[in-house]
BARO-424376 format. One line per 10 residues: for each residue z, x, y of C-alpha. Coordinates in nm, 3 decimals, decimal comma. Layout:
REM residues N
Z X Y; ...
***
This chain:
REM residues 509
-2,441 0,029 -1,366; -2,387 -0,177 -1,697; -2,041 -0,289 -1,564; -1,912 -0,416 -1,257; -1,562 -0,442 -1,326; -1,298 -0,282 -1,585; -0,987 -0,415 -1,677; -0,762 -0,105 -1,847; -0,465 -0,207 -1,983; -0,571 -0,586 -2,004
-0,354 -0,722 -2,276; 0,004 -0,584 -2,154; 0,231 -0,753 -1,959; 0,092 -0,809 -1,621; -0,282 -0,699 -1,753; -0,358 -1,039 -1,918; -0,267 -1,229 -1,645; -0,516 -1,029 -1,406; -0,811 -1,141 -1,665; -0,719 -1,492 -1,634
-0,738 -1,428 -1,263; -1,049 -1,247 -1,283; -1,193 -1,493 -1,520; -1,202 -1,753 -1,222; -1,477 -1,508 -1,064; -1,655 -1,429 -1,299; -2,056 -1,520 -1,269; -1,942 -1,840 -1,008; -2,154 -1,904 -0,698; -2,190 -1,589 -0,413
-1,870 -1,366 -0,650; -2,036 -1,042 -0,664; -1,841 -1,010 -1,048; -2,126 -1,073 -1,321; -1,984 -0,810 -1,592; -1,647 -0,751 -1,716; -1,460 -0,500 -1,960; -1,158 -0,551 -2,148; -1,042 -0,180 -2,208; -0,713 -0,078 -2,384
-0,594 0,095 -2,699; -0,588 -0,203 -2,924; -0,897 -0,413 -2,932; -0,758 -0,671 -3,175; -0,463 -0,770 -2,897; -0,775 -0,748 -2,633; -0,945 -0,991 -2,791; -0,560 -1,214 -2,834; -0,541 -1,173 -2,468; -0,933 -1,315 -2,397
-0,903 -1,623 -2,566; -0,546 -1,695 -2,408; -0,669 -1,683 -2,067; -0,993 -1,842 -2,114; -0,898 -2,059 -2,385; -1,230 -2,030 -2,556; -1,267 -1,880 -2,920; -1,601 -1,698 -2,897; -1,652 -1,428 -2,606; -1,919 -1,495 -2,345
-2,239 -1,248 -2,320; -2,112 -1,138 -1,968; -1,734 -0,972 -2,129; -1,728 -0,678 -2,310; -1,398 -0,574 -2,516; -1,421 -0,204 -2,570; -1,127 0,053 -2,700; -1,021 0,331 -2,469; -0,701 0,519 -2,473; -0,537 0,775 -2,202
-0,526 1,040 -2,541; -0,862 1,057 -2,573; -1,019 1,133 -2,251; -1,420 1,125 -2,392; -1,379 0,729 -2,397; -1,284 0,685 -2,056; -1,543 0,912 -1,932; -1,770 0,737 -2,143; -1,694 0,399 -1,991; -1,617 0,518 -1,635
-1,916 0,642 -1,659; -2,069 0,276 -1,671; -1,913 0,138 -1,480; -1,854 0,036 -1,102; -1,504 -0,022 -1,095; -1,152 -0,004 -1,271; -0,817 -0,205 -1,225; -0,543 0,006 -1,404; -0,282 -0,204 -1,506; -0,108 0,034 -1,758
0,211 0,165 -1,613; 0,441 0,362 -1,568; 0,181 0,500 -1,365; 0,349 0,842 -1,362; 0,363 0,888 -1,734; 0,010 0,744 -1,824; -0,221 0,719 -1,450; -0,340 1,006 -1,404; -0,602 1,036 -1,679; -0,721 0,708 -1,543
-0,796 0,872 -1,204; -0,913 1,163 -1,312; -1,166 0,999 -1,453; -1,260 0,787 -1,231; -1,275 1,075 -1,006; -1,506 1,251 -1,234; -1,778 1,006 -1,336; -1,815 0,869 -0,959; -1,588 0,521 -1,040; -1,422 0,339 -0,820
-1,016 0,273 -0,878; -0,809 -0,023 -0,777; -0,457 0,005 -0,906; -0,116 -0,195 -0,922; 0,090 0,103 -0,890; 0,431 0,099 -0,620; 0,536 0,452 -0,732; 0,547 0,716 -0,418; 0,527 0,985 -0,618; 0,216 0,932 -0,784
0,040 0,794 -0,505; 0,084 1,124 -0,303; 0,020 1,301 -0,583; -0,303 1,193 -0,674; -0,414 1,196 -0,287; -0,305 1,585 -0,344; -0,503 1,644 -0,636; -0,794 1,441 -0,624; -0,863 1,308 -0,240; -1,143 1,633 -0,212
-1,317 1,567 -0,535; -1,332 1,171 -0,503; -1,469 1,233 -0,106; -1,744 1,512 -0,308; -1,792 1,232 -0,591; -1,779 0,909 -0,372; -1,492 0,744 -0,606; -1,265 0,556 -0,409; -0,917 0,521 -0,529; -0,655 0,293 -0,379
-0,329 0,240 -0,511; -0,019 -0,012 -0,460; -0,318 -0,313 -0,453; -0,063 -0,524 -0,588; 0,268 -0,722 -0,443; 0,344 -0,317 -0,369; 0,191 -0,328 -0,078; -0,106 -0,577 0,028; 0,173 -0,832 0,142; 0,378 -0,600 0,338
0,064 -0,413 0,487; -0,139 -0,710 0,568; 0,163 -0,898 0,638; 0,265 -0,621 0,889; -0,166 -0,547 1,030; -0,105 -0,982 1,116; 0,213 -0,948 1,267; 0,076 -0,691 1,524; -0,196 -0,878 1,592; 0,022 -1,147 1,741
0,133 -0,876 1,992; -0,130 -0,951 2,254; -0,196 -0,669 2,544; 0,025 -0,578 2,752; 0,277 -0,658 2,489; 0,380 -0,410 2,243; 0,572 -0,401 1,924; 0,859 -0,129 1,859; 1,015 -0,178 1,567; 0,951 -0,452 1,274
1,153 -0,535 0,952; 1,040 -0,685 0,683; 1,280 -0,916 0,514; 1,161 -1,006 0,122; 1,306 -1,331 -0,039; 1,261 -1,396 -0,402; 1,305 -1,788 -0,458; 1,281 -1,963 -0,760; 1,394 -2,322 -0,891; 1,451 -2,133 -1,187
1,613 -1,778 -1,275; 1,451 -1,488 -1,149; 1,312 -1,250 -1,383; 1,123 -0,884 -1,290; 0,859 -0,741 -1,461; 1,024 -0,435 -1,706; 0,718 -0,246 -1,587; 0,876 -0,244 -1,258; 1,261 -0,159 -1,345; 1,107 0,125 -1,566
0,911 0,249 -1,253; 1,252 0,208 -1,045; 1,435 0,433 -1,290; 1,192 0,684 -1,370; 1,170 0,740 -0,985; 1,541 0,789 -0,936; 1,486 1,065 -1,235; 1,203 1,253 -0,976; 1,332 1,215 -0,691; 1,317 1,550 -0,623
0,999 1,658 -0,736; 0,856 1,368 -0,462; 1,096 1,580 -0,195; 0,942 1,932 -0,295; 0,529 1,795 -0,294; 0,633 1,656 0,075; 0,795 1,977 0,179; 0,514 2,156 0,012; 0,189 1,984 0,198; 0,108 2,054 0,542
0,223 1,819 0,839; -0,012 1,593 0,910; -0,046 1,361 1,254; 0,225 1,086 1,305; 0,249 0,833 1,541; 0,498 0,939 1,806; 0,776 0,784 2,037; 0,670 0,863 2,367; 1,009 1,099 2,410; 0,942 1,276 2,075
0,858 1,647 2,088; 0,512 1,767 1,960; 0,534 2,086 1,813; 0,163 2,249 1,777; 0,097 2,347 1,403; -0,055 2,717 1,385; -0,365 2,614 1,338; -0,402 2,440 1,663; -0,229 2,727 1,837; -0,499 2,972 1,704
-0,785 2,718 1,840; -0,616 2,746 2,144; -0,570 3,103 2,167; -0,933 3,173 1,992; -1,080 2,942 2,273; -0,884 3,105 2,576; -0,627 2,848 2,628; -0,343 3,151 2,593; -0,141 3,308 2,323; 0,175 3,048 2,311
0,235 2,684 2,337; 0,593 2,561 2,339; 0,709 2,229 2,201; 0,551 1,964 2,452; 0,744 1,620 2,570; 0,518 1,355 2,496; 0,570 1,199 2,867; 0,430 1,551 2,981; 0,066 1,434 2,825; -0,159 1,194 2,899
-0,394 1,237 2,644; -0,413 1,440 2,376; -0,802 1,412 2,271; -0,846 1,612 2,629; -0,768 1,966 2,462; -0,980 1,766 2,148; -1,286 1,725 2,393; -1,257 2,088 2,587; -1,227 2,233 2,211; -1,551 2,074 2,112
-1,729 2,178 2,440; -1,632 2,549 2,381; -1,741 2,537 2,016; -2,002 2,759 1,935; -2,103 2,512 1,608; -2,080 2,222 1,490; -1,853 2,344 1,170; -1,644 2,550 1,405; -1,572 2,197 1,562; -1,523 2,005 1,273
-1,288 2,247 1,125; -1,053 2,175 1,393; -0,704 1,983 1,369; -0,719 1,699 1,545; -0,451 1,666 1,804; -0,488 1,307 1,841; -0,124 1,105 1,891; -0,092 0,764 1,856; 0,236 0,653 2,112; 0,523 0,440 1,992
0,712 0,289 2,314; 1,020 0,293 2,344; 1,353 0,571 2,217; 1,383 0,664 1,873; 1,588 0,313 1,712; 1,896 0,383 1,507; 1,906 0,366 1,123; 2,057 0,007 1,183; 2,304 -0,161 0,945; 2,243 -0,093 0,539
2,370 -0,462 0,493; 2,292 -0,731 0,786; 2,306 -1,086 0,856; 1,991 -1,172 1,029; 2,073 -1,512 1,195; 1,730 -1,579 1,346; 1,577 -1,625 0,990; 1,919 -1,693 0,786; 1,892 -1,437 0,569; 2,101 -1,116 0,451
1,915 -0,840 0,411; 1,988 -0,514 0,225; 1,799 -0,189 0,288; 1,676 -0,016 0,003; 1,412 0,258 -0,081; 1,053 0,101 -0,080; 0,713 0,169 -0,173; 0,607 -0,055 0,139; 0,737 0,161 0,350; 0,610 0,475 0,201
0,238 0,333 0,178; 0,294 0,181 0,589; 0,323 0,510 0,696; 0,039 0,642 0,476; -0,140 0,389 0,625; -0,018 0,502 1,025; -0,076 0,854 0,912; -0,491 0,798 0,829; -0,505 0,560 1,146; -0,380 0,836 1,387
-0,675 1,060 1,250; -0,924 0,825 1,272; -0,851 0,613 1,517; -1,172 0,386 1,480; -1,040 0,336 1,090; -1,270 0,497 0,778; -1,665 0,431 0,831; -1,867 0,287 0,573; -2,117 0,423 0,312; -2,374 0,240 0,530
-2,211 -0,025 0,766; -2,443 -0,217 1,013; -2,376 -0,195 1,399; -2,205 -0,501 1,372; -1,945 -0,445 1,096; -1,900 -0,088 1,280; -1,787 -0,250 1,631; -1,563 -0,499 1,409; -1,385 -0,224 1,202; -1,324 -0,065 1,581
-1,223 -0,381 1,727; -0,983 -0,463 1,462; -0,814 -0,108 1,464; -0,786 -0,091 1,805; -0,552 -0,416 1,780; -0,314 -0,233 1,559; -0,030 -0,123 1,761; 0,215 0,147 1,545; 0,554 0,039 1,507; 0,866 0,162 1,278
0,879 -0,038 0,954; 1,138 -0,089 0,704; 1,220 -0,368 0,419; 1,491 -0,480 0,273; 1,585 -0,752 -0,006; 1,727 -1,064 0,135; 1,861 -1,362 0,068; 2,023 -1,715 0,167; 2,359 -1,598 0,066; 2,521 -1,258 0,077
2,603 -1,336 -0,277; 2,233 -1,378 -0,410; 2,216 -0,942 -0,337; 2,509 -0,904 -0,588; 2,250 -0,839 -0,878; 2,060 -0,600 -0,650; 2,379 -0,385 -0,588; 2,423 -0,405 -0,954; 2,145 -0,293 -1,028; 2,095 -0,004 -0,768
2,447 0,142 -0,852; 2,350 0,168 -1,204; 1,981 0,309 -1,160; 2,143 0,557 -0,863; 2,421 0,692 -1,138; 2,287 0,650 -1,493; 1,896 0,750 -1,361; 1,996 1,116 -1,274; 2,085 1,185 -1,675; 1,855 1,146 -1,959
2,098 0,951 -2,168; 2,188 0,706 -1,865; 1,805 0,685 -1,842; 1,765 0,596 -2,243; 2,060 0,312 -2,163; 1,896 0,178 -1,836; 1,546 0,146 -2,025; 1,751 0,002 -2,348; 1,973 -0,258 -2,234; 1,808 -0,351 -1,924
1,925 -0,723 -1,904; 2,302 -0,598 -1,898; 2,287 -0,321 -1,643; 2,093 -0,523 -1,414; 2,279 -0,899 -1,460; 2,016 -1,042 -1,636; 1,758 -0,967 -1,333; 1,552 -0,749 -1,565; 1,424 -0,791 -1,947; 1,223 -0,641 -2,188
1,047 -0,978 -2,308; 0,968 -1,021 -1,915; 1,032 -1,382 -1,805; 0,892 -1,714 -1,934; 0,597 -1,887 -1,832; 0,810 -2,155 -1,689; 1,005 -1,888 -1,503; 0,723 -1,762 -1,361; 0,565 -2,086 -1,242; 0,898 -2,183 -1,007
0,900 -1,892 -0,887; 0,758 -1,772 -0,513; 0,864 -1,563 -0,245; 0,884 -1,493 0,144; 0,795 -1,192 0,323; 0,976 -1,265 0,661; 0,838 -0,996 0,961; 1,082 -0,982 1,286; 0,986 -0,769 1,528; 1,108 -0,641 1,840
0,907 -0,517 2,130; 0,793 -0,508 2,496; 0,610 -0,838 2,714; 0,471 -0,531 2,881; 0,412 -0,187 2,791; 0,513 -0,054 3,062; 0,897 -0,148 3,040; 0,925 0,094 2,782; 0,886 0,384 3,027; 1,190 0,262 3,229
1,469 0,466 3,078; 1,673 0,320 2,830; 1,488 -0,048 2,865; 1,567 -0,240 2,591; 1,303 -0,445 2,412; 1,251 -0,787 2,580; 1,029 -1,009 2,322; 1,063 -1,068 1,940; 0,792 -1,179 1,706; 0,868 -1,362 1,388
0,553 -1,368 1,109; 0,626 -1,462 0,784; 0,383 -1,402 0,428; 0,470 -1,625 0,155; 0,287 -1,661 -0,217; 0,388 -1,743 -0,534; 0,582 -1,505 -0,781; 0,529 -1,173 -0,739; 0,509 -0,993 -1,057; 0,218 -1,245 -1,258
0,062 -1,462 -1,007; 0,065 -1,275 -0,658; -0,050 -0,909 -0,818; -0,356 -1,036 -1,025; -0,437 -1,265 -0,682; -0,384 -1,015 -0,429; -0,602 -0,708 -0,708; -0,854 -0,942 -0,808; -0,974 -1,002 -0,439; -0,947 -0,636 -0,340
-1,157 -0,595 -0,681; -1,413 -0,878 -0,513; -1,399 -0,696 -0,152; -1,473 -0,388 -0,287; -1,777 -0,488 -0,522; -1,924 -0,746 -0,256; -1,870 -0,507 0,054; -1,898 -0,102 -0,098; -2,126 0,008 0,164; -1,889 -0,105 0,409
-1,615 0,091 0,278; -1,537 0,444 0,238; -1,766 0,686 0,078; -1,457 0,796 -0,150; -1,126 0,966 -0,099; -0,770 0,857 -0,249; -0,591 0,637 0,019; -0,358 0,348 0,104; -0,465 -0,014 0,096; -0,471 -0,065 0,439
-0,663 0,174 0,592; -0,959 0,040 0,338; -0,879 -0,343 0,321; -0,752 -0,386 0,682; -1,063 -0,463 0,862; -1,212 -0,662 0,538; -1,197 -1,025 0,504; -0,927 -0,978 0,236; -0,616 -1,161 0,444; -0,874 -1,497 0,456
-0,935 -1,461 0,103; -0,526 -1,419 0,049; -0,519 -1,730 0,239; -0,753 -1,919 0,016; -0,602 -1,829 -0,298; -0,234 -1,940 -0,240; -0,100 -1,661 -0,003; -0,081 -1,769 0,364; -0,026 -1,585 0,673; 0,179 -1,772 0,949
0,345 -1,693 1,282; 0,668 -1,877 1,318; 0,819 -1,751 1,693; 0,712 -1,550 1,968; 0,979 -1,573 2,236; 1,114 -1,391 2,575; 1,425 -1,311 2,704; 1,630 -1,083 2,938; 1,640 -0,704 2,806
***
């Protein structure tokens, strides 16, 4: 390949800040990042955005500034095709991403994004997960603050839950602090609004793709999907199966293993849907409070729809298929028994995030801000006024001009994870046994927007170029499934993000 590494979209907002990231890696000792592209529509503001990060007037041998736009589709096949690997930074990802993956897809290339939008995540792992598998382009979204801090934040967490404890339920609590106002990235309010405006389309491509495996609270009912009724039927295992209680079954992968046996090939095996159930202990929790004072960290939280969440479960989903995580191109023995080892510490748990802060006064701007985007986001004028006046709908949380580089320097934030659980697994199974130990974990970086997203996609980027035959062939998937067993938490941790448990504690259920 001429290039290792493409930046598209590299002189907008949050773009030229990931080539002064990437610019730290570039041709240093053991960084597997020797080439580098510049790619956008304007090469003049390309060029603008090259000498402010590197603050050097000519461009090195080893960067490349080349035009490419989303309209014409021949000059991102044409570079794709070059190439080992793209960052999109160019978003809304809904109006202008999918061109970028679908050539990606196309010419083999594999695609890092910064994207937090549901929507188009699931999407694209609808349209294009078959073809990148056939292709071997691997596409991973939300490698950005949406999600790499709440996913690796969450895979650490769990790992503090050693056997026979188990974790149940775990919220993530996300404090923006600054010494200075905070400002968002516009990208991000746009994104916000625009989702609130296709809402429903995300409901009907749910409803419309088939169920896939979940992992289960151990009183849940497991209703069989037709296809694994017809295995059972076609193999002799009789012509209904009601709804089963979980407690009734020890193991699903036993009808799994009998189903192989009576295969009479090896496609009529793989064809099969795996009934494999990874267990949650404990009942079902409650929704819980919308609005909570959570004393053991001194925050107030506020629950509100997030992309964290979303991906998590993505994430749960692909684990419970493939239970060993994704194998590599062409892992060794050794990096194979790690990848197993590590999943088999990760322990599924319900997740959900809220906004918090010190004061129950600090979410006033949030609720601003949500009650606007929830009314005027349903109408295309209320849209034009959200997107035009963004400072004044959202108290001055959001602008167009994006915030200052002073701003942006005060600026950090904490990722608090408190979770709830069992000292021993086997509690759970005791009725209505409430959980008896809580965990407290807590990720913290600088600001999220300009410093923590070019950090956290520049060393997937450097994962994924140093370590490819480790990872997937191809496929579209979350970040966790594909970064989880990597080295990319230590690497977090040496670039300004650490990892760090804070309490693990006991008490009477």
């Amino acid at each position: 390949m001429e290039y290792d590494l493409v930046i598209f979209g590299a002189s907008g907002f949050t773009g030229k800040y990931v080539v002064r990231e990437a610019l730290k890696f570039l041709n240093t000792p053991s960084s597997p990042l020797k080439t580098l592209v510049l790619a956008g529509r304007n090469p003049s503001k390309l060029a603008q955005t090259l000498t402010w990060a590197s603050s050097q007037s000519t461009t090195p041998s080893s960067i490349s500034i080349i035009k490419a736009d989303i309209s014409d589709p021949s000059s991102l096949l044409n570079l794709f095709s070059k190439s080992k690997l793209v960052l999109n930074c160019v978003g809304p990802f809904r109006l202008y991403g999918e061109p970028v993956v679908s050539a990606c897809v196309e010419t083999g290339c594999d695609y890092l994004d910064i994207c937090g939008e549901p929507e188009f995540m699931e999407k694209m792992e609808v349209r294009y997960h078959d073809k990148a598998v056939e292709k071997g382009s691997l596409v991973v979204s939300a490698c950005g603050f949406d999600s790499i801090p709440a996913e690796l934040g969450l895979m650490f967490h769990c790992k503090q839950w050693v056997p026979p404890s188990v974790p149940y339920k775990v919220e993530a609590y996300l404090s923006l602090e600054s010494e200075k106002s905070i400002v968002g990235n516009f990208g991000t309010y746009e994104s916000a609004v625009l989702g609130v405006a296709n809402m429903e389309k995300l409901m009907e491509l749910r409803k419309s793709r088939p169920n896939r495996a979940r992992p289960l609270n151990k009183d849940a009912i497991w209703i069989p999907s037709m296809d694994y009724v017809d295995q059972l039927v076609k193999y002799g295992y009789g012509k209904k199966m009601a709804p089963v209680n979980m407690t009734t079954i020890v193991s699903m992968n036993i009808f799994q293993s009998e189903l192989r046996m009576k295969a009479s090939d090896e496609a009529a095996a793989d064809c099969m849907v795996s009934p494999r159930v990874s267990h949650i202990p404990g009942p079902r929790p409650s929704k819980g409070a919308t609005f909570e004072h959570q004393k053991k960290i001194g925050l107030w939280g506020l629950k509100l729809p997030s992309a964290d969440s979303t991906v998590v479960r993505r994430t749960f989903v692909t684990l419970t298929e493939n239970p060993d995580g994704l194998p590599g191109v062409n892992e060794s023995e050794e990096e194979i028994e790690k990848r197993k080892s590590f999943w088999a510490s990760m322990k599924p748990a319900h997740f959900g995030v809220k906004i918090a802060s010190k004061s129950p006064f600090g979410l006033i701007r949030v609720i601003i801000a949500g009650i606007f985007i929830g009314l005027f986001g349903q109408f295309s004028f209320g849209r034009w006024l959200l997107l035009k006046f963004p400072s004044l709908f959202t108290a001055g949380w959001f602008k167009k001009k994006g915030p200052t580089e002073e701003e942006v320097e005060s600026a950090f934030f904490k990722m608090w994870f408190v979770g709830q659980g069992y000292s021993d697994v086997t509690l759970a199974s005791e009725g209505n046994r409430k959980p008896d130990m809580e965990v407290i974990t807590r990720v913290t970086g600088p600001e999220i927007g300009y410093v923590t997203t070019p950090i956290v996609l520049v060393q997937c980027a450097l994962v994924l170029l140093g370590r490819r035959n480790s990872l997937p062939k191809g496929g579209v998937y979350p970040p966790g499934i594909v970064f989880g067993a990597t080295d990319l938490q230590e690497r977090l941790q040496e670039n300004g993000i650490s990892f760090d448990l804070i309490s693990k504690n006991t008490y009477s259920a």
